[in-house]
PDB file of N, H, CA, C and O in Angstrom:
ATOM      1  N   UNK A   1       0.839  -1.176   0.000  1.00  0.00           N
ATOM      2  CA  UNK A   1       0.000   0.000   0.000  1.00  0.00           C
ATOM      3  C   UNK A   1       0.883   1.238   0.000  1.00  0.00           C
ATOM      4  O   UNK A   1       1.813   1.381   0.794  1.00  0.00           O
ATOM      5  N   UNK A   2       0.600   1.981  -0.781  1.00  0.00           N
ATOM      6  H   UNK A   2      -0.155   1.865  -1.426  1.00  0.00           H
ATOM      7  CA  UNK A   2       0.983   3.656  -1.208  1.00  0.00           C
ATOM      8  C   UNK A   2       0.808   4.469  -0.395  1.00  0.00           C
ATOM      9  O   UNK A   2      -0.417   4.530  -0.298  1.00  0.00           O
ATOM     10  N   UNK A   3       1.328   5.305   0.421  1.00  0.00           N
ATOM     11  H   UNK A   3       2.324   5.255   0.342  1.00  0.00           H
ATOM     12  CA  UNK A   3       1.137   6.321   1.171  1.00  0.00           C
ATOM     13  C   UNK A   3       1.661   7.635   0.236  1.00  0.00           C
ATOM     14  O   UNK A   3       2.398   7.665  -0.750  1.00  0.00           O
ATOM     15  N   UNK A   4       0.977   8.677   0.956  1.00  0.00           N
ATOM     16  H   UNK A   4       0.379   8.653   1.757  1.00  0.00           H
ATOM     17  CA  UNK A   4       1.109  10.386   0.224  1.00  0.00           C
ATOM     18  C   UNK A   4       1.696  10.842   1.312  1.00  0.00           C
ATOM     19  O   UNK A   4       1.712  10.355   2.443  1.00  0.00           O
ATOM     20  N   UNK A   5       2.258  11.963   0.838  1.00  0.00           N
ATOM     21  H   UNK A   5       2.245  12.359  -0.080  1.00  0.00           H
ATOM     22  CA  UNK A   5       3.141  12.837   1.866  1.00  0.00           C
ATOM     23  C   UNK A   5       2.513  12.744   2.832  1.00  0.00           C
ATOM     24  O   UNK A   5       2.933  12.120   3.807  1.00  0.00           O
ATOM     25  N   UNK A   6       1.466  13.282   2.807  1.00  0.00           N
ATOM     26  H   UNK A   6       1.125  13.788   2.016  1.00  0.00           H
ATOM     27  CA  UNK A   6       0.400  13.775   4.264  1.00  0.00           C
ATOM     28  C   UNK A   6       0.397  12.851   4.751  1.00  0.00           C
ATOM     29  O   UNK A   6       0.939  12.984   5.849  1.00  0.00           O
ATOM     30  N   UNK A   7      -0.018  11.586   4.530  1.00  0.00           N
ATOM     31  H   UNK A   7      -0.458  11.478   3.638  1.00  0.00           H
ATOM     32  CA  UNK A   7      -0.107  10.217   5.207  1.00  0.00           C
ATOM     33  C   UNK A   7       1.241  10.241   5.910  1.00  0.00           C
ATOM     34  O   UNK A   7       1.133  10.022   7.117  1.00  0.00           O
ATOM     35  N   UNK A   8       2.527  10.455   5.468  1.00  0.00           N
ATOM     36  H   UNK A   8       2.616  10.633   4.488  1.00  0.00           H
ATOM     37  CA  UNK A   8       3.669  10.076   6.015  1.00  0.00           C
ATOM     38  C   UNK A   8       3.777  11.163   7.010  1.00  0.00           C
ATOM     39  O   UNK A   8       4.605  10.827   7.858  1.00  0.00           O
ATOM     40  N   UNK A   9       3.190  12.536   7.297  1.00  0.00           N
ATOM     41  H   UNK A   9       2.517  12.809   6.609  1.00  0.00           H
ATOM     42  CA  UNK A   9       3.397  13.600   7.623  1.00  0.00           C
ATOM     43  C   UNK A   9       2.644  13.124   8.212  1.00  0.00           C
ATOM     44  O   UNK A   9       3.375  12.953   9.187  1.00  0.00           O
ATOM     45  N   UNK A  10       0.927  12.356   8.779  1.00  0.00           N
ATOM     46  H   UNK A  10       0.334  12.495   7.986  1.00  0.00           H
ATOM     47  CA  UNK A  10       0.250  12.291   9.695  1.00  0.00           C
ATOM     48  C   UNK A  10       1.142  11.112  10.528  1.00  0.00           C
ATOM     49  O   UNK A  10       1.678  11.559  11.542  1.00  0.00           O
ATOM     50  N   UNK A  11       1.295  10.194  10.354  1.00  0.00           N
ATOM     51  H   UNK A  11       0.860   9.831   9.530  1.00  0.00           H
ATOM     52  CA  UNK A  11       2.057   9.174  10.574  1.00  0.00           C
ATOM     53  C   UNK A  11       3.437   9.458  11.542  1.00  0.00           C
ATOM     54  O   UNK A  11       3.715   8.670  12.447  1.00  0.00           O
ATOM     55  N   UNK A  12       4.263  10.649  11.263  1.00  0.00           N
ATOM     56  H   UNK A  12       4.037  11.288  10.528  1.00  0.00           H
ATOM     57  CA  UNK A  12       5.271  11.155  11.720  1.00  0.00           C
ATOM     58  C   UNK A  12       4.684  12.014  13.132  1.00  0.00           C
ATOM     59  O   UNK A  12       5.091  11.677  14.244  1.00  0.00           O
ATOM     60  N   UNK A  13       3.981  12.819  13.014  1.00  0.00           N
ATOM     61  H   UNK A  13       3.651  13.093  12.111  1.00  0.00           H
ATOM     62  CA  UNK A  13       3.409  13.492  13.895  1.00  0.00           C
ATOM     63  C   UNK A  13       2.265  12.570  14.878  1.00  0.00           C
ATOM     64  O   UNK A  13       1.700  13.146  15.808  1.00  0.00           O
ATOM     65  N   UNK A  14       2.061  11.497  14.663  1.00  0.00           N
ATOM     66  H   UNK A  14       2.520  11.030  13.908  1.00  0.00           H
ATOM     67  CA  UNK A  14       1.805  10.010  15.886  1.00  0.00           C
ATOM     68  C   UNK A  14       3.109   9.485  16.218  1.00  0.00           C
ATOM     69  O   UNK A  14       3.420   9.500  17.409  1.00  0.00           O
ATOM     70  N   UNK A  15       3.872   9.052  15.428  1.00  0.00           N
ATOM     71  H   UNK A  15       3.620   9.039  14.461  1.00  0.00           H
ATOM     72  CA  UNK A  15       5.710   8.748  15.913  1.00  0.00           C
ATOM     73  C   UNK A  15       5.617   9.621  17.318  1.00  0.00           C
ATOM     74  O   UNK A  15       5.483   9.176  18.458  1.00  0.00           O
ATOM     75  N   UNK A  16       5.725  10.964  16.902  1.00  0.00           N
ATOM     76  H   UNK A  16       5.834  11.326  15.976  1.00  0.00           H
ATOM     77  CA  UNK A  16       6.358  11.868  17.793  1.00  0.00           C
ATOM     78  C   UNK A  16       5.512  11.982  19.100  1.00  0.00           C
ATOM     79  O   UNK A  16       5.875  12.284  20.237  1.00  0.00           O
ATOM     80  N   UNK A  17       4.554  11.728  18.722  1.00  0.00           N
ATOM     81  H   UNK A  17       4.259  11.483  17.799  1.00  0.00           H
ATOM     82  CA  UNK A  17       3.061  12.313  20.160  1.00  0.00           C
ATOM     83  C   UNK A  17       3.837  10.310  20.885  1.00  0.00           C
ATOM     84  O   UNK A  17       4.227  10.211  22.049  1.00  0.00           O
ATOM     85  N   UNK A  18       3.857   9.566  20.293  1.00  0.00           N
ATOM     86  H   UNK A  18       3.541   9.646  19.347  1.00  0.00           H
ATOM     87  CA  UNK A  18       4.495   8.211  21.071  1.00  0.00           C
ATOM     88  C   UNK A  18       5.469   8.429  21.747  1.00  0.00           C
ATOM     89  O   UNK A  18       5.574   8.344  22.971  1.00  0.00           O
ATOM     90  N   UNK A  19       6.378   8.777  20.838  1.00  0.00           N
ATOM     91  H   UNK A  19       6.293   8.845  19.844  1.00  0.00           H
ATOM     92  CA  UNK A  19       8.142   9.101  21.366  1.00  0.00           C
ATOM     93  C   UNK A  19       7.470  10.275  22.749  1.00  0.00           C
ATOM     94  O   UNK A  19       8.018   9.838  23.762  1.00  0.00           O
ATOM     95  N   UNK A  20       7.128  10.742  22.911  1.00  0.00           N
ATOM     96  H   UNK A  20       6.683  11.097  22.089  1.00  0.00           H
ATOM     97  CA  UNK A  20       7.178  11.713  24.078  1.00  0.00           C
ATOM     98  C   UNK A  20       6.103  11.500  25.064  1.00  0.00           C
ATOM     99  O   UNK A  20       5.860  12.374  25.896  1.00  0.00           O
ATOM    100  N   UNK A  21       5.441  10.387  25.023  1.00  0.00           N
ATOM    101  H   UNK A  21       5.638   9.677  24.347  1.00  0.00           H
ATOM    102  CA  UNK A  21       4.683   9.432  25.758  1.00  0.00           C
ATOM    103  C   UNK A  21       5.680   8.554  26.446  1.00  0.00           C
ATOM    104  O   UNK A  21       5.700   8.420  27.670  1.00  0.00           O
ATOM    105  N   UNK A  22       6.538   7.937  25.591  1.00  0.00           N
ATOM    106  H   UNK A  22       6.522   8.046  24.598  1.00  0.00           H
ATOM    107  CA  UNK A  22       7.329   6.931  25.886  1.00  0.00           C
ATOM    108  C   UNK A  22       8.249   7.128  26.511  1.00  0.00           C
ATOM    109  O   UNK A  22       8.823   6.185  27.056  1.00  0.00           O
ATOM    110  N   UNK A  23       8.784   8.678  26.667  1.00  0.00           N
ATOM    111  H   UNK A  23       8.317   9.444  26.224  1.00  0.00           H
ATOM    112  CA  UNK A  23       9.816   9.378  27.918  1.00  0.00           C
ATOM    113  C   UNK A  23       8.735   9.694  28.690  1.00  0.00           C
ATOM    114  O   UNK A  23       9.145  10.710  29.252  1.00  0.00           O
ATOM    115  N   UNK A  24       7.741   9.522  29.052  1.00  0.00           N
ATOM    116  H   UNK A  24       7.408   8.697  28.596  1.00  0.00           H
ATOM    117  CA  UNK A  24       6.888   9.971  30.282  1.00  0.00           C
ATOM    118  C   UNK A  24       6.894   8.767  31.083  1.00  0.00           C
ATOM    119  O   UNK A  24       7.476   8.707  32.166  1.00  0.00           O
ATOM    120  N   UNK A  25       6.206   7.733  30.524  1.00  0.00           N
ATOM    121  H   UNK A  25       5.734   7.781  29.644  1.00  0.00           H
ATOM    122  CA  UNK A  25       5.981   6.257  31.037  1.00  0.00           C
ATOM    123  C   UNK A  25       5.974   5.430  30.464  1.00  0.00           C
ATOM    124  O   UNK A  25       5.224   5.322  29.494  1.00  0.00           O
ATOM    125  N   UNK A  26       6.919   4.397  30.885  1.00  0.00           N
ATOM    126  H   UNK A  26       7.528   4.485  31.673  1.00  0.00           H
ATOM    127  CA  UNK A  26       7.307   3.028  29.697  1.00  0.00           C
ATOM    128  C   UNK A  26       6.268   1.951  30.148  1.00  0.00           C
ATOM    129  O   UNK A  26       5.688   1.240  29.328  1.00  0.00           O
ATOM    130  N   UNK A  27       6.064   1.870  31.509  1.00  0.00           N
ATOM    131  H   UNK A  27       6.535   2.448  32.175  1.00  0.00           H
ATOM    132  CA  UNK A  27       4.925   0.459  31.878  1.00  0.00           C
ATOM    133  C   UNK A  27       4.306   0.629  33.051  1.00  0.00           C
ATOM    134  O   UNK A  27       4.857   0.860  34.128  1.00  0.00           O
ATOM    135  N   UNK A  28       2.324   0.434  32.696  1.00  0.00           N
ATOM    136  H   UNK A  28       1.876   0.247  31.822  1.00  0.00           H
ATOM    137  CA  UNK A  28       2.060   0.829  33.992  1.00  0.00           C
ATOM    138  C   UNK A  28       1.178  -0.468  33.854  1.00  0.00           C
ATOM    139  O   UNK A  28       1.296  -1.407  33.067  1.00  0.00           O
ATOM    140  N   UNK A  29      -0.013  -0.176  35.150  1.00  0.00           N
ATOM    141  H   UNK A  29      -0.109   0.587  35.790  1.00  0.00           H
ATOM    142  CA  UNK A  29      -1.239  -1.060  35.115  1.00  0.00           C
ATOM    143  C   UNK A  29      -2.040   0.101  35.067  1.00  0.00           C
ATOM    144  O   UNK A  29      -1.702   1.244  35.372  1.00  0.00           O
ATOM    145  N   UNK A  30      -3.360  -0.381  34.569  1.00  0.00           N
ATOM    146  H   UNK A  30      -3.634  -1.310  34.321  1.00  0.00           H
ATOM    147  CA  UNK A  30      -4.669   0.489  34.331  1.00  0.00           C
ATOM    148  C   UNK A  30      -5.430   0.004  35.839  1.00  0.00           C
ATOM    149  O   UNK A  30      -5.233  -0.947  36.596  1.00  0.00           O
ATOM    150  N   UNK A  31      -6.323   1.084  35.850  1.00  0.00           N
ATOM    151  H   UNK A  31      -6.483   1.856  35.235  1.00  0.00           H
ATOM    152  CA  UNK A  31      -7.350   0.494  36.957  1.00  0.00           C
ATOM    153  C   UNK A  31      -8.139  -0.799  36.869  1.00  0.00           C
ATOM    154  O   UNK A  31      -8.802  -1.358  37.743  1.00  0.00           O
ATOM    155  N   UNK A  32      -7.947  -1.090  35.805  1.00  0.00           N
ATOM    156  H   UNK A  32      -7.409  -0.636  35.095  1.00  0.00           H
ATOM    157  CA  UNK A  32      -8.675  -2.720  35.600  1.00  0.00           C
ATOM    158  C   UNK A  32      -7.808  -3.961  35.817  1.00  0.00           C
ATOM    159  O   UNK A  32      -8.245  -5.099  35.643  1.00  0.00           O
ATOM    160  N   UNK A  33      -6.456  -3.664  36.239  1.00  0.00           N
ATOM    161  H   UNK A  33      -6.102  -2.739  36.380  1.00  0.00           H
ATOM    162  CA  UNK A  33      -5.535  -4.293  36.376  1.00  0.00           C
ATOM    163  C   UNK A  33      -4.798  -4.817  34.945  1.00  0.00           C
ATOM    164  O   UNK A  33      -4.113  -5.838  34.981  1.00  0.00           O
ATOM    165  N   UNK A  34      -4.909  -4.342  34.148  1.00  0.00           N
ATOM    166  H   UNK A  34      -5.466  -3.512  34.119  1.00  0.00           H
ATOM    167  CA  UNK A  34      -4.294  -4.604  32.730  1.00  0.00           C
ATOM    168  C   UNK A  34      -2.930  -3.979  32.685  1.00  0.00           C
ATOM    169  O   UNK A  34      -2.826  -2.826  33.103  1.00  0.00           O
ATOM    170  N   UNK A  35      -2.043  -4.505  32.302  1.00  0.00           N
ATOM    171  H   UNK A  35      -2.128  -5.442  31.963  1.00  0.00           H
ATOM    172  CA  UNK A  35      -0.833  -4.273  32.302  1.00  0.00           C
ATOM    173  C   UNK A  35      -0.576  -3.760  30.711  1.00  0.00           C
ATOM    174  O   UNK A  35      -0.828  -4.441  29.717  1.00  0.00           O
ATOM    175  N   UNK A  36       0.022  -2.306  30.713  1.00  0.00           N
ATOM    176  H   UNK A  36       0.227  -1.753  31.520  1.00  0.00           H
ATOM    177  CA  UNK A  36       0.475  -1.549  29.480  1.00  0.00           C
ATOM    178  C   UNK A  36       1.869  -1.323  29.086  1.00  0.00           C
ATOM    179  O   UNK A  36       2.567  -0.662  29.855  1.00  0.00           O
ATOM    180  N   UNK A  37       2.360  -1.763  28.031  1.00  0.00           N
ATOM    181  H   UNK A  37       1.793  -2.300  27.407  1.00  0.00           H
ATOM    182  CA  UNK A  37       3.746  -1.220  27.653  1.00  0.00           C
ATOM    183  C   UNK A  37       3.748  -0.352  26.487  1.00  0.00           C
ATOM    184  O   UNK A  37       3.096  -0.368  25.443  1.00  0.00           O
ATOM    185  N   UNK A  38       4.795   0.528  27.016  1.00  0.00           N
ATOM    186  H   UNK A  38       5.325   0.541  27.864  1.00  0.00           H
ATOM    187  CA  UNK A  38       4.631   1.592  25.771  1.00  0.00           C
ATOM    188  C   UNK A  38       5.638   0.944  24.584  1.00  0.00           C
ATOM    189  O   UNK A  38       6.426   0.048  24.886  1.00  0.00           O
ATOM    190  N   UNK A  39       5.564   1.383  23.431  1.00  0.00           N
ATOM    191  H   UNK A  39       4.923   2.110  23.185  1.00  0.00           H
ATOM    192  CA  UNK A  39       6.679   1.243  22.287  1.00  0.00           C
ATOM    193  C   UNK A  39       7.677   1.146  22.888  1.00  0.00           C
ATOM    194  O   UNK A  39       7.624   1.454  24.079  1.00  0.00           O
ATOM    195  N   UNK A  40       9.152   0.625  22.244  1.00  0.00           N
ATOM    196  H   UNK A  40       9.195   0.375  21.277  1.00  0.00           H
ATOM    197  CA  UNK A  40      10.500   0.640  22.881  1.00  0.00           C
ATOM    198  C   UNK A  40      11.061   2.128  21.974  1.00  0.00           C
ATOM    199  O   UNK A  40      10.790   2.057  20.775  1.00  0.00           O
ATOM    200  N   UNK A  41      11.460   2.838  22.209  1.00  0.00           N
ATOM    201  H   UNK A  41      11.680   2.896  23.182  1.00  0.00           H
ATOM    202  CA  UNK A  41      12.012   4.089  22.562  1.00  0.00           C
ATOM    203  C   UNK A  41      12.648   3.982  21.218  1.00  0.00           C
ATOM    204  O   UNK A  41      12.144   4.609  20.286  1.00  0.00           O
ATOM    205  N   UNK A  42      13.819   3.169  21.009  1.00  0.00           N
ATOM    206  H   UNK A  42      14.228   2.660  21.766  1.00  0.00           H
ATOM    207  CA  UNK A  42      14.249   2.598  19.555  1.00  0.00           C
ATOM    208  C   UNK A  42      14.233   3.035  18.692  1.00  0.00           C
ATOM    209  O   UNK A  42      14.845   3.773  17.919  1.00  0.00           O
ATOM    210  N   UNK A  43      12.752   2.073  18.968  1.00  0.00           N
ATOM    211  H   UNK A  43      12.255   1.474  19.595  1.00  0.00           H
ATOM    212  CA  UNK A  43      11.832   1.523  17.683  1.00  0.00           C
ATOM    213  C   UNK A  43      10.986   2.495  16.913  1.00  0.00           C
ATOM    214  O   UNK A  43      10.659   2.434  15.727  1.00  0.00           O
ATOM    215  N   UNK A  44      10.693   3.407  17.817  1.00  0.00           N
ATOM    216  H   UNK A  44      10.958   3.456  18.780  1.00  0.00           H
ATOM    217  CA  UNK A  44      10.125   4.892  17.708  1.00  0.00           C
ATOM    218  C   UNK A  44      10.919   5.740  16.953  1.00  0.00           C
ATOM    219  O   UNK A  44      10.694   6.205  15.835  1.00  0.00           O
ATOM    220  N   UNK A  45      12.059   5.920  17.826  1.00  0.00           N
ATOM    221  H   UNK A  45      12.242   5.543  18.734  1.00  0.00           H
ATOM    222  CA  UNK A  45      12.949   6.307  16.910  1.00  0.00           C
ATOM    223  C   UNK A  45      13.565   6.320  15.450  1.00  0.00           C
ATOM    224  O   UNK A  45      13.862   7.309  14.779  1.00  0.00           O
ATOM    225  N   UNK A  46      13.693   4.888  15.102  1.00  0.00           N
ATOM    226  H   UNK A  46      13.452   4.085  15.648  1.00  0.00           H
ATOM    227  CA  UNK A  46      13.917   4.534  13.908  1.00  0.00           C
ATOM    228  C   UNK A  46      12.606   4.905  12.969  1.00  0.00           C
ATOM    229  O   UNK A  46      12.856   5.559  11.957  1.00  0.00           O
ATOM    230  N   UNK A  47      11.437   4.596  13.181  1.00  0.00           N
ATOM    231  H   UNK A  47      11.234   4.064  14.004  1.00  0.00           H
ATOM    232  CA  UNK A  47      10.243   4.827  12.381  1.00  0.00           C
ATOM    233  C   UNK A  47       9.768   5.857  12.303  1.00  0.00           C
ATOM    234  O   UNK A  47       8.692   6.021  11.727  1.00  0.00           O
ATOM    235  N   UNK A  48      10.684   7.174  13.060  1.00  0.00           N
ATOM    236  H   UNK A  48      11.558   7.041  13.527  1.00  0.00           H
ATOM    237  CA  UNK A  48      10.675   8.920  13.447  1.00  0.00           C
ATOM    238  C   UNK A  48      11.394   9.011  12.163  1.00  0.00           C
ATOM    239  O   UNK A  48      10.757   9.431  11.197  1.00  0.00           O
ATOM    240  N   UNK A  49      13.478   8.449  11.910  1.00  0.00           N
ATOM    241  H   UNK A  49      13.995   8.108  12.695  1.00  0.00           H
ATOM    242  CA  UNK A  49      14.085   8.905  10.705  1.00  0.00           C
ATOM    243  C   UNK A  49      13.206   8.233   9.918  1.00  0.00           C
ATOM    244  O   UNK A  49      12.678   9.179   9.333  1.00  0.00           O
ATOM    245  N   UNK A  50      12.664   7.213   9.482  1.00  0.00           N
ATOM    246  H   UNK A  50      13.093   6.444   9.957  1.00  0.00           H
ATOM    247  CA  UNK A  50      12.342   6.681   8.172  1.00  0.00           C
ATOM    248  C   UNK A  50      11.392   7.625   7.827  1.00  0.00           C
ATOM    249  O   UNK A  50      11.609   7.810   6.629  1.00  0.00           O
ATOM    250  N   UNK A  51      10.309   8.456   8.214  1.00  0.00           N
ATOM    251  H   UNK A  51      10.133   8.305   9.187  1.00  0.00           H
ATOM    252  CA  UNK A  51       9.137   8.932   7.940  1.00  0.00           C
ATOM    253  C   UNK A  51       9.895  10.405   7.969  1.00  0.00           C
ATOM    254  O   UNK A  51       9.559  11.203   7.094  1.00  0.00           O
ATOM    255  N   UNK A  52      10.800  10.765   8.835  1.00  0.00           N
ATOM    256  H   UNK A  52      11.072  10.117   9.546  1.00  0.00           H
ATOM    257  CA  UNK A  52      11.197  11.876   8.356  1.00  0.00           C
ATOM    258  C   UNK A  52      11.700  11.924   6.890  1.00  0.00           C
ATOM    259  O   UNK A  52      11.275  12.854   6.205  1.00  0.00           O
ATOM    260  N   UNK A  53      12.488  11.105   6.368  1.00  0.00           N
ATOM    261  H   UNK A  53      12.833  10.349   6.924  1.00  0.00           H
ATOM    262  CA  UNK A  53      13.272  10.590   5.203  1.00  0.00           C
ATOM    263  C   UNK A  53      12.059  10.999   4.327  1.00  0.00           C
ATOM    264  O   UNK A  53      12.062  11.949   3.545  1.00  0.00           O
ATOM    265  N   UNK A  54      10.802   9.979   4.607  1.00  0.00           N
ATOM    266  H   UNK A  54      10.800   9.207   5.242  1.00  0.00           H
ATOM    267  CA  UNK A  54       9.742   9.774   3.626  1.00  0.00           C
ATOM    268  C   UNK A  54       9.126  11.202   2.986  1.00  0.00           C
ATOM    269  O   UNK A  54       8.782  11.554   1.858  1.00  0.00           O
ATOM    270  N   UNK A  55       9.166  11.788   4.210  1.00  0.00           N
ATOM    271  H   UNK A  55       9.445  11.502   5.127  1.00  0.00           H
ATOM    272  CA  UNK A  55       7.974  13.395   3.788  1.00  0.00           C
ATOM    273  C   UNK A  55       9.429  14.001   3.383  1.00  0.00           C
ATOM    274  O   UNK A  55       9.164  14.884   2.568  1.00  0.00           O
ATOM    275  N   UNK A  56      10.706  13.953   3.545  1.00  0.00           N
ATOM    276  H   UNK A  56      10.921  13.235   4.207  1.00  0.00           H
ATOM    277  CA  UNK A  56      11.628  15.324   2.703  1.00  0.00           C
ATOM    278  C   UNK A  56      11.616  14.694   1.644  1.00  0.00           C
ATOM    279  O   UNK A  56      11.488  15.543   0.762  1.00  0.00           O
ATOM    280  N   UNK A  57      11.699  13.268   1.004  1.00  0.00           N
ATOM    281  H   UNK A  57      11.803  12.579   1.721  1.00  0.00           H
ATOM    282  CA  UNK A  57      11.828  13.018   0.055  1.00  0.00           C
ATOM    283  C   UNK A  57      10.513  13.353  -1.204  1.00  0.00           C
ATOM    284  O   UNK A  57      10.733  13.692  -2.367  1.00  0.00           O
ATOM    285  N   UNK A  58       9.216  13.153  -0.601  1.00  0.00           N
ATOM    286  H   UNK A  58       9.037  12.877   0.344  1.00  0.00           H
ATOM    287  CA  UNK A  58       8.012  13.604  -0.953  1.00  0.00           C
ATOM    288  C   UNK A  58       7.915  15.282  -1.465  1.00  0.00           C
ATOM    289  O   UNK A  58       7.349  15.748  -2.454  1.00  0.00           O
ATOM    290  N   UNK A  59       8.485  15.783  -0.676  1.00  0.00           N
ATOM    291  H   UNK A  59       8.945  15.404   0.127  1.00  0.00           H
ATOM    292  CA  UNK A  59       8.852  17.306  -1.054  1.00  0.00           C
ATOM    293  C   UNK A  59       7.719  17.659   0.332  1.00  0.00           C
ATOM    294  O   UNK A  59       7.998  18.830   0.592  1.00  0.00           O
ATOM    295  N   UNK A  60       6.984  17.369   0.981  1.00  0.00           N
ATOM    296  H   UNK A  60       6.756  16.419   0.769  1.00  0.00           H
ATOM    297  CA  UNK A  60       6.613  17.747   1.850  1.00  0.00           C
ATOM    298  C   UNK A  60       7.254  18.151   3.189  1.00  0.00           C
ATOM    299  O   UNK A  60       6.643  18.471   4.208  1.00  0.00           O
ATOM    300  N   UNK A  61       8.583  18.084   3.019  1.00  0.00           N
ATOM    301  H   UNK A  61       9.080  17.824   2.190  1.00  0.00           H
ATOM    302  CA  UNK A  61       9.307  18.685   4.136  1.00  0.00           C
ATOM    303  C   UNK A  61       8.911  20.313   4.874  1.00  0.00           C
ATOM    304  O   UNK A  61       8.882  20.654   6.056  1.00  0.00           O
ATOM    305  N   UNK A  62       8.727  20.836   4.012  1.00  0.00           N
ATOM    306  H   UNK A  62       8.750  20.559   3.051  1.00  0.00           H
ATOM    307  CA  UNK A  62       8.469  22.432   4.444  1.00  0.00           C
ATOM    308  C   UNK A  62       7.742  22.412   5.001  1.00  0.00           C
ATOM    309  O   UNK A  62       7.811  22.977   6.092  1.00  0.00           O
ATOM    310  N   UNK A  63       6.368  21.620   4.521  1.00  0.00           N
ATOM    311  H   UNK A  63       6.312  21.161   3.634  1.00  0.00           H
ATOM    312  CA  UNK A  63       4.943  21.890   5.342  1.00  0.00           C
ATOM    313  C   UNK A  63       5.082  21.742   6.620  1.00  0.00           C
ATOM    314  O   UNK A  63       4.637  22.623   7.354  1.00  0.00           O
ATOM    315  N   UNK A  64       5.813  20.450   7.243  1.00  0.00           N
ATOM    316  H   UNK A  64       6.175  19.734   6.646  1.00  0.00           H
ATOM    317  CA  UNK A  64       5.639  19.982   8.037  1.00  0.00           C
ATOM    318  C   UNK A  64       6.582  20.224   9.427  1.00  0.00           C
ATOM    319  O   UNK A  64       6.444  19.882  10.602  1.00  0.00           O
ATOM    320  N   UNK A  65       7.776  21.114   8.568  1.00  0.00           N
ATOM    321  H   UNK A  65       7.888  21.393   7.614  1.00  0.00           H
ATOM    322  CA  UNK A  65       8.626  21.843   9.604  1.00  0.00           C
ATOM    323  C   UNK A  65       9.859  20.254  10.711  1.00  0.00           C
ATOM    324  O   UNK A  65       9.990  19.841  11.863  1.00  0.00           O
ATOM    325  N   UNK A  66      10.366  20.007   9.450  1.00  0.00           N
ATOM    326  H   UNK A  66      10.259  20.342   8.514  1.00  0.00           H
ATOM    327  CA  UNK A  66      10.736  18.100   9.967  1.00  0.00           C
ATOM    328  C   UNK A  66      11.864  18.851  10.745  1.00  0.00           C
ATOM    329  O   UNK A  66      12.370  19.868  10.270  1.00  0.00           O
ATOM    330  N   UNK A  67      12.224  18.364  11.875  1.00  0.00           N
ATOM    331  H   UNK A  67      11.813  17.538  12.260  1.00  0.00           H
ATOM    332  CA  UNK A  67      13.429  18.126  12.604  1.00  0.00           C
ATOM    333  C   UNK A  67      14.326  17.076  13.234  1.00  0.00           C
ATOM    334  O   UNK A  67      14.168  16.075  12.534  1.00  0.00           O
ATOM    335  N   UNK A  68      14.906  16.891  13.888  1.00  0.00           N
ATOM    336  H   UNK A  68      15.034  17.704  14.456  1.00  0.00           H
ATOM    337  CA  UNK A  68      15.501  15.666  14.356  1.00  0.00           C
ATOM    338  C   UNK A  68      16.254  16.160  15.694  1.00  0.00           C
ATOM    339  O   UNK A  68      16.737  17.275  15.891  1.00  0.00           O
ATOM    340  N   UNK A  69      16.235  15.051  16.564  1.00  0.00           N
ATOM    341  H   UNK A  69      15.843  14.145  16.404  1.00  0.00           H
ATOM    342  CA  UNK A  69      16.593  15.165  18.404  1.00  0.00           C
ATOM    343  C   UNK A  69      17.510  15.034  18.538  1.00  0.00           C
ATOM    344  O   UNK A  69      17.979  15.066  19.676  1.00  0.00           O
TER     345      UNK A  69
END
């Protein structure tokens, strides 16, 4: 399946709202007793450059104001 800039640009901007979830709290329990793990930090990471890669290569870089940590 084909993705469009924007797709990679919406996609990047969930990366990032994760990645800064994932420095808040890596593993909790819910009140129902369900046990949560966040993404591995990484893994986030890596799928942050690839999608950054994706939207400069798209030419959608400008819109989206891409940076790196």
């Amino acid at each position: 399946m084909a993705y469009t800039s924007s797709d990679a640009a919406t996609r990047l901007e969930a990366v990032r709202e994760a990645i800064n979830r994932c420095l808040t709290s890596q593993a909790y329990s819910t009140e129902s007793g369900r046990n949560q793990q966040m993404a591995q930090l990484r893994d986030l990471r890596a799928m942050e450059k690839e999608l950054q890669d994706e939207v400069a290569n798209s030419g959608g870089g400008a819109q989206l104001g891409v940076y790196s940590r």
